[in-house]
C-alpha positions as CSV (number, residue, x, y, z in Angstrom):
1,X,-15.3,-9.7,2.6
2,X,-14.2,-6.0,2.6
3,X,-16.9,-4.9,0.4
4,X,-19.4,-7.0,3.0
5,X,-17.5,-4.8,5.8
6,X,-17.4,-1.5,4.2
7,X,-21.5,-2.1,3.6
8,X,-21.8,-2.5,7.1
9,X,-19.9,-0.1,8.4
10,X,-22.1,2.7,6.6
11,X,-25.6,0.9,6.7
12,X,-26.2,-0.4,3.6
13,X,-26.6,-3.3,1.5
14,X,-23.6,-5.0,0.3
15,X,-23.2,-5.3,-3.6
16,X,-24.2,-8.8,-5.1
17,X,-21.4,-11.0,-5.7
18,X,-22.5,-11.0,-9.7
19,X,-22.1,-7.4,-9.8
20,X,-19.2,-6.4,-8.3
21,X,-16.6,-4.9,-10.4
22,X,-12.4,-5.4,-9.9
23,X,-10.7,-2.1,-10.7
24,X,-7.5,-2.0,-12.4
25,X,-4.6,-4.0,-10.9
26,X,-6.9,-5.2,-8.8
27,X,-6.6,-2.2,-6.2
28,X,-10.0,-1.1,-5.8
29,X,-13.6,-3.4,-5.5
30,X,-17.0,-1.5,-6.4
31,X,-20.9,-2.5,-7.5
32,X,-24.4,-0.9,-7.1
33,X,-26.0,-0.5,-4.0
34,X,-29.8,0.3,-4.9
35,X,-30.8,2.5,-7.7
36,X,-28.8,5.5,-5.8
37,X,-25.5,4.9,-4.6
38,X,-22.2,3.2,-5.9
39,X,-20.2,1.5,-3.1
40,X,-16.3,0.9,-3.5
41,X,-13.4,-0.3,-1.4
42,X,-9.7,0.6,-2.1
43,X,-6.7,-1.2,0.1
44,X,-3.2,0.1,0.6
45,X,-0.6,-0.7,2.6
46,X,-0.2,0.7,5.8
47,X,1.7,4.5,5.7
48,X,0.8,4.6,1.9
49,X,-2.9,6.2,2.9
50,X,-1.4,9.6,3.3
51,X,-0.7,10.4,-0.7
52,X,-2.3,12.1,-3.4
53,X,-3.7,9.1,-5.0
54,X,-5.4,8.0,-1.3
55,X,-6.9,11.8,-0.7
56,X,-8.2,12.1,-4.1
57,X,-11.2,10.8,-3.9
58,X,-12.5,12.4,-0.4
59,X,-11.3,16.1,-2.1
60,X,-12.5,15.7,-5.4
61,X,-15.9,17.4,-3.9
62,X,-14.2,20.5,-4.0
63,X,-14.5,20.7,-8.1
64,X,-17.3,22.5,-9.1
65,X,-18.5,23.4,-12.3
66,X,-18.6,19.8,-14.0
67,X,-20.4,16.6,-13.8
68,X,-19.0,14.3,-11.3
69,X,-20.7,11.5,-8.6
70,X,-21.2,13.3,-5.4
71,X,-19.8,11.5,-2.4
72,X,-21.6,10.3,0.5
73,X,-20.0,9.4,3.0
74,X,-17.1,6.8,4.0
75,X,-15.7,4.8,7.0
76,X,-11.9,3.3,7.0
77,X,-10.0,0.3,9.4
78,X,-7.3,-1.1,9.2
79,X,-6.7,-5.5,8.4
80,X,-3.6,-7.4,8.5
81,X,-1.3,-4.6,7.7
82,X,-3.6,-2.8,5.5
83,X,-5.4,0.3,5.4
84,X,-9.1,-0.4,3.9
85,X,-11.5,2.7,3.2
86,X,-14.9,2.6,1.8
87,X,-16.6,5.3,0.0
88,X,-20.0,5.6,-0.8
89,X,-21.1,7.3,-4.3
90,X,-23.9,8.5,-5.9
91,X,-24.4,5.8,-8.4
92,X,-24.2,7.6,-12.0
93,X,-27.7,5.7,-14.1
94,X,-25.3,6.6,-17.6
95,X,-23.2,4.0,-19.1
96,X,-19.1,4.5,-19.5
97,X,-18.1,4.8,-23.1
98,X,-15.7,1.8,-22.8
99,X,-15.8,-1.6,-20.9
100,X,-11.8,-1.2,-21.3
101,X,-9.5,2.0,-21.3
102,X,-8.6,1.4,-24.6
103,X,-11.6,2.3,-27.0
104,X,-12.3,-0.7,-29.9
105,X,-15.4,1.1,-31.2
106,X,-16.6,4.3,-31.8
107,X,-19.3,5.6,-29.2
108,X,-22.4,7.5,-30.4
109,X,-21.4,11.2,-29.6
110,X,-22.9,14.0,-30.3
111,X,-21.8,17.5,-30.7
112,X,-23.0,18.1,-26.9
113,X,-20.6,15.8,-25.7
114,X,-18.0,17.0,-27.0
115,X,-18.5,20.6,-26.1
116,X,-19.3,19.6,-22.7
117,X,-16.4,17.8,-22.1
118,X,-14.7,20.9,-23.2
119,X,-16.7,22.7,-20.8
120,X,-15.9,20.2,-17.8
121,X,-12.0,20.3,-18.7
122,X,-12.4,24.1,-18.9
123,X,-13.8,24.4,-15.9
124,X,-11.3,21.5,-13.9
125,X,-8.5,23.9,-15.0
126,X,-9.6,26.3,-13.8
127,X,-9.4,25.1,-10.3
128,X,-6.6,25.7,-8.1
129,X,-5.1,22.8,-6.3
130,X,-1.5,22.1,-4.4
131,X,-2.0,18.5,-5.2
132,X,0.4,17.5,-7.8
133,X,-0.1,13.7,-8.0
134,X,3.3,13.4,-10.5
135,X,5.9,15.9,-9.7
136,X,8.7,17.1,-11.5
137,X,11.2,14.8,-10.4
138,X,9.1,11.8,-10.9
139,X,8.4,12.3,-14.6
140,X,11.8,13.2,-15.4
141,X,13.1,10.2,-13.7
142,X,10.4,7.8,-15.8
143,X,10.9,9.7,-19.0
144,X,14.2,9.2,-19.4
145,X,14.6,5.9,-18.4
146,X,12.1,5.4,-21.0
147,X,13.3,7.2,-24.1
148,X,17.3,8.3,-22.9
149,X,18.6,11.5,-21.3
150,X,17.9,13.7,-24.3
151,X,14.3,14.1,-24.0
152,X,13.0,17.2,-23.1
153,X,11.1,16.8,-19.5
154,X,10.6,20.2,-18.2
155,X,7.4,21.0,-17.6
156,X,6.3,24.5,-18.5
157,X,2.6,25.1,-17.4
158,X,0.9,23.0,-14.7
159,X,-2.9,22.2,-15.3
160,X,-5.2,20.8,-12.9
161,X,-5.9,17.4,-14.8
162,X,-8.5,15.3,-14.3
163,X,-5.2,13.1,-14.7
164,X,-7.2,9.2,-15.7
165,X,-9.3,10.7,-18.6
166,X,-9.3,7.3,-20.2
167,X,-12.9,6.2,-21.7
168,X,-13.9,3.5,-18.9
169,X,-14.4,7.1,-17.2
170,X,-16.3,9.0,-19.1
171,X,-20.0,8.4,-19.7
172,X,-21.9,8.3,-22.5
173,X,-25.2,10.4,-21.2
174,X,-27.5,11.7,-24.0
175,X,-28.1,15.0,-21.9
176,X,-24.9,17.0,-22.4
177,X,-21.6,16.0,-21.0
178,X,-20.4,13.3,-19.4
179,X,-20.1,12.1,-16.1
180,X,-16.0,12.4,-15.2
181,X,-15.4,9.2,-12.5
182,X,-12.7,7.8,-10.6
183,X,-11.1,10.4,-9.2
184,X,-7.9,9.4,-7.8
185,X,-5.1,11.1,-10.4
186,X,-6.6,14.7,-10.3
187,X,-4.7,17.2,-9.7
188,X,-1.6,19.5,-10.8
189,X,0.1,18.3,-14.4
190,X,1.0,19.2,-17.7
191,X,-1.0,20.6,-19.6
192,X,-2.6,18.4,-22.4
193,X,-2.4,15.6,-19.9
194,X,-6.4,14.6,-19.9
195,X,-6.6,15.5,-23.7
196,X,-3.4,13.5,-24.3
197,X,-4.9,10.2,-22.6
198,X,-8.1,10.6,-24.1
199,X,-5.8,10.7,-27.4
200,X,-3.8,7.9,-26.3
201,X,-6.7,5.3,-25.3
202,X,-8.3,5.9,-28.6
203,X,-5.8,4.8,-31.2
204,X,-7.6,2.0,-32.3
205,X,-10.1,3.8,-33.8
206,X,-8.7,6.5,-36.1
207,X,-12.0,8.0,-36.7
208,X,-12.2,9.6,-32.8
209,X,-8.5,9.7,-32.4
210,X,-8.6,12.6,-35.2
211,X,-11.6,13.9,-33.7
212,X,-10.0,14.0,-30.1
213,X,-6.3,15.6,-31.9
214,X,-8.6,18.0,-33.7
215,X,-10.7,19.7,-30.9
216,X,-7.4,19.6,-28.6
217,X,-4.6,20.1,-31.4
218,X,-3.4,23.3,-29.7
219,X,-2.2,22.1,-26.8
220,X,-1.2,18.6,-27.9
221,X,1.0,20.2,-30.5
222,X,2.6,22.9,-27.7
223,X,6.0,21.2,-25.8
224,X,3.8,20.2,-22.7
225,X,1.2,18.7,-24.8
226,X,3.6,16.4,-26.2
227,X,5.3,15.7,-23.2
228,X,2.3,14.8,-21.8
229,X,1.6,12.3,-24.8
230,X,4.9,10.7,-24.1
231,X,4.1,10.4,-20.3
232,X,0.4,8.7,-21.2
233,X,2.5,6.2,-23.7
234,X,4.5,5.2,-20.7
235,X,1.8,4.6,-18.1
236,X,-0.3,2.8,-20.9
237,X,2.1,0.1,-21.6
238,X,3.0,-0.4,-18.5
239,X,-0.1,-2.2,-17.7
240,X,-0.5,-6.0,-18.4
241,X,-3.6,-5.7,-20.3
242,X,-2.6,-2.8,-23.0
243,X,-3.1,-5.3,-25.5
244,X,-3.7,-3.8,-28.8
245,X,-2.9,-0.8,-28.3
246,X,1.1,-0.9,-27.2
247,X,2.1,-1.0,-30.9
248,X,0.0,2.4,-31.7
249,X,1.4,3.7,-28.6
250,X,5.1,2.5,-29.3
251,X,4.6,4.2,-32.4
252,X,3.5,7.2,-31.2
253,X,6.1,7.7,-28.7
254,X,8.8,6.7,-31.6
255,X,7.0,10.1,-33.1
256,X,7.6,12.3,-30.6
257,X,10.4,11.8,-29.9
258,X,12.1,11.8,-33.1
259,X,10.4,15.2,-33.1
């Protein structure tokens, strides 16, 4: 129904009812519209569509210097308590390198890839940004509930993070680079956060887990870089479907923090 709305609203075609996808937790509803554009609907309760995690989206046009869906246009309104936006994308032909955020088998990648993600990282970084979707106080507060008061949560250098780098977000193009989607989480963090969940989401196969450790070792291994590890453990098996991967995660985190 909001998906039929939103279509409406900015004159196009609404997604088929076979290809519409439900985004994690069920907060967000998307599918193809035509060979060009990529229509999805997010809902949030009314006075939560002021945050970082609302704006995302609408200022993530202002990072240059990587591949990214350009954004067409949007309309909003507001149902039964709700606020209800609809964005329309530029729909990205490439496939993602996961159906889920945790990878089960290794992607065909070349050496490309790889250095273009660098690049795309690189160049995200290098963006300045007063959007800090996590702050200080917040990560504190859920690290040490999670592993005691003695773990170390001070940040010491803040990134700008693509902040969701999980493989359901990252294409698998055969011309360079991939295509970096959903752009909610970007923003401000510790630094190591995107190589740290690109880490994380790939324990189950060891083979691209040491490749991802290897061509980011530096600043995994640095104090942010860990922290950010342990944050990415946290937020991973929090969700309902982590499935296999919360024992390489638990695991993990016992690591780190027994370093």
């Amino acid at each position: 129904m909001q998906l039929a709305h939103a279509a409406e609203l900015l004159g196009v075609a609404a997604p088929a009812d076979a290809d519409q996808v439900l985004g994690v937790r069920g907060r967000t509803l998307s599918g193809p519209v035509g060979d060009s554009y990529w229509l999805r609907v997010i809902a949030v309760a009314e006075g939560q569509d002021r945050g970082p995690l609302w704006m995302g989206p609408l200022l993530a046009p202002s990072v240059v210097g990587l591949r990214r869906p350009g954004l067409h246009s949007v309309c909003s309104w507001g149902r039964d308590g709700q606020v209800v936006r609809g964005e329309l994308w530029e729909r990205v032909r490439e496939p993602v390198c996961s159906p889920h955020e945790a990878l089960t088998v290794a992607p065909s990648l070349g050496e490309g890839w790889w250095d273009g993600l660098e690049a795309s990282l690189t160049a995200l970084a290098g963006h300045s940004t007063e959007r800090v979707p996590r702050t200080q106080e917040q990560i504190t507060a859920a690290m040490r509930r999670a592993y005691g008061p003695g773990v170390p949560t001070q940040v010491e250098r803040w990134v700008t993070q693509h902040g969701d780098l999980r493989w359901t977000n990252v294409t698998n193009g055969e011309d360079g680079g991939p295509f970096l989607l959903d752009w909610e989480f970007w923003g401000a963090a510790p630094a190591g956060t995107d190589a740290a969940t690109l880490y994380c989401t790939s324990l189950l196969v060891p083979e691209v887990a040491a490749q991802v450790y290897e061509r980011w070792r530096e600043v995994l291994e640095s104090p942010d870089g860990r922290l950010a590890q342990l944050c990415v453990c946290l937020q991973l098996r929090r969700h309902r479907d982590v499935g296999a991967l919360e024992g390489p995660l638990r695991v993990l985190a016992r690591r780190l923090v027994g370093e």
